[in-house]
N, C-alpha and C positions, 0 to 999 in steps of 0.2 A: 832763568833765561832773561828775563824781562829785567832782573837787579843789573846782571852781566852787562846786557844793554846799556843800562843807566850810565855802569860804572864807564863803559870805552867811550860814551859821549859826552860825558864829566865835561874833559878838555876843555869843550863845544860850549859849554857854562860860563868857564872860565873865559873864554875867548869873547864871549859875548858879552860879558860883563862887561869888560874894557872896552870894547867899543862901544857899548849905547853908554856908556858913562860920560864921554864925551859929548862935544856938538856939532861936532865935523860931520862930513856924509858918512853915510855909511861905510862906503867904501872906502873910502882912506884911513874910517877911522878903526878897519878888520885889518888892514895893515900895520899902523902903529901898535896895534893890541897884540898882533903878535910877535912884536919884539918883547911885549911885558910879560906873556903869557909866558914864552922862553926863558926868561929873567925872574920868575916869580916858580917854579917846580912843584913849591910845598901849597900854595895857593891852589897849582891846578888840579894837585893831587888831593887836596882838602875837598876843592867843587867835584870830584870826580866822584869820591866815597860819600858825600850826600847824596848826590845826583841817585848813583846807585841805590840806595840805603830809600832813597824818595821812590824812587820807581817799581823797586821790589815790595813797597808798603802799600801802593796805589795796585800792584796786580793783586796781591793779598786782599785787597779790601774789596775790590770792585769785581777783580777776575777781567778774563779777555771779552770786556763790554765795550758796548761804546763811551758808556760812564767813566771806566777805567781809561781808555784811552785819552777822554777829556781830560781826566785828571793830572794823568802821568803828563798830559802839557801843561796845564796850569802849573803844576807844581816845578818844572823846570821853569818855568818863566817868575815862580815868586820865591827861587833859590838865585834868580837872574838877579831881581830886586833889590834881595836880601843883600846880596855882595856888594852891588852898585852903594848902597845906603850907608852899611858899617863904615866902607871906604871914604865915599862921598860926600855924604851926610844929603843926600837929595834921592830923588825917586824923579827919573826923568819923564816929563811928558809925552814922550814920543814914544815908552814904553806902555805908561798906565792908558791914556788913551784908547792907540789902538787895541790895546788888550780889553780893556770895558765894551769896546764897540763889539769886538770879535764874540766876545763870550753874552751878547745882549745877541746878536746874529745865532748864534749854537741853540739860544734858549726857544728863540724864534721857531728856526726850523725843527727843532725836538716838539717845539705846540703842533705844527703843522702835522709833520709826521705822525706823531700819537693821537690828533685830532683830542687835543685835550691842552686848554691854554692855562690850564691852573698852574703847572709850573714855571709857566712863564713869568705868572699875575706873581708867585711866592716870590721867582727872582728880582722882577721888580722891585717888588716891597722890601725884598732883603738889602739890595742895593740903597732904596731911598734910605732905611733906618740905620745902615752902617753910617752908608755917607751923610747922611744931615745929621748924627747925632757926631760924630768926629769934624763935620763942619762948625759945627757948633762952641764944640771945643777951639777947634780952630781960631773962631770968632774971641772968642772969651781969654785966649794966650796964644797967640800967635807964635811966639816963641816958644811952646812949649807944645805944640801941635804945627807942624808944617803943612801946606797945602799938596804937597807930594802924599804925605800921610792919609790928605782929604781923598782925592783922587783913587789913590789904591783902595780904600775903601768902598766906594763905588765898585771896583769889579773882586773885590772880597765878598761883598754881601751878592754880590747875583751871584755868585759859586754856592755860597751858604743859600741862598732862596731854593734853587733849584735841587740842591739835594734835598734839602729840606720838602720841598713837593706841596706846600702848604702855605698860605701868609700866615696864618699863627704860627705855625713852627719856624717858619724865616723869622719872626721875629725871633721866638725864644734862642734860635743859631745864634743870630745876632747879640743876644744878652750870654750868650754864653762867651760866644769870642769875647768879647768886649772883655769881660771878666778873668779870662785864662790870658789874654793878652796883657792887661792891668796887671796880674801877678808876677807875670813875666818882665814885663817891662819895669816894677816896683823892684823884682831881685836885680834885674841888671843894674840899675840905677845904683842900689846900696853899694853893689861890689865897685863900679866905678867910682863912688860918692869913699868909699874906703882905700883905693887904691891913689884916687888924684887928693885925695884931703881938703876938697871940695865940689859943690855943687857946679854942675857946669851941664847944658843942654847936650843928647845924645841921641842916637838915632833910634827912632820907636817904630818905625817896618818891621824890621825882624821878629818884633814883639807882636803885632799885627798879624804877619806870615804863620806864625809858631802858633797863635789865639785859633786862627782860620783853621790851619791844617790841622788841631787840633779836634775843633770841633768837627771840621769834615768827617774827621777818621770814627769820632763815636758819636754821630748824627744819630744814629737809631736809638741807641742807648741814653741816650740827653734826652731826645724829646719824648721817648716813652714812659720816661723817669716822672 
């Protein structure tokens, strides 16, 4: 039920995508998106069958929680990402921001609620260690690390903090993504590095997105390991 969900508001991915890609208001820019969205079928239908495929993995794993329900939004909004980047080669501000703030707000109220701030303290800490060690990078090749990259890391690690429930274990999250994301982003690399018969910069989100929701999905299993 909850895949089915995914899959009929795919579109809604797809639509979105095109508009926060631009820098127009929003509203004009839900307009022009969907002249593309029309013009583009196999696109909508591609974010449609992730969307899906994201959403029926996020009830499997979490169930009808509120956990689960966090999830299934994060994970439409870094399938949002993912599109925007491949296309774009950027990760817009007006996405990553608000989404950092929103998911530092969730963390917030879940301490309140639970009357327990340690998963808050873990997302924190998850947060600083994604984002200042991809800052870092950043710092050291600019060109080979974007500040869009910087940024989504930030609300990468407070996802990975908070499942994690822990500052050691947000750390180790952290070293795990980092690590499934470097794999990922090293295969993509080759295949393009064999296909253009050259080196040439690519988008590393997806790699990021793919590292995260990776380790989301076997949090228990990583850090019990």
């Amino acid at each position: 039920m909850i895949g089915a969900t995914g899959l009929l508001t795919g579109p809604l991915v797809a639509l979105m995508a095109s508009a926060l890609a631009t820098r127009e208001p929003l509203a004009v820019a839900v307009r022009g998106a969907r002249a593309e969205v029309r013009g583009r079928p196999l696109r909508t239908v591609a974010c449609a069958v992730v969307h899906g495929a994201l959403w029926a993995t996020a009830a499997l794993r979490w169930g009808p929680t509120w956990a689960g329900l966090v999830m299934a939004g994060l994970f439409s909004l870094l399938l949002v990402v993912s599109v925007i980047d491949v296309e774009h080669s950027r990760i817009p501000d007006r996405l990553s921001r608000p989404a950092a703030a929103a998911g530092l707000a969730l963390a917030g109220l879940g301490a309140l609620v639970g009357r327990d701030a340690t998963p808050l303290l873990a997302a924190l800490v998850g947060s600083a260690a994604f984002g200042g060690s991809l800052g870092v990078a950043h710092l050291a090749s600019p060109r080979g690390m974007g500040r869009g990259d910087v940024k989504l890391a930030v609300l990468l690690g407070l996802a990975l903090g908070w499942v994690a429930r822990s500052p050691v274990a947000a750390l180790a999250a952290v070293v795990a993504a980092v690590i499934v994301a470097s794999l990922v982003g090293t295969a993509v690399g080759l295949l393009l590095l064999i296909r253009r018969r050259r080196n040439a910069p690519y988008p590393f989100g997806p790699a990021l997105v793919a590292g995260t929701v990776v380790t989301l999905l076997a949090a228990e299993r990583l850090l019990a390991a």
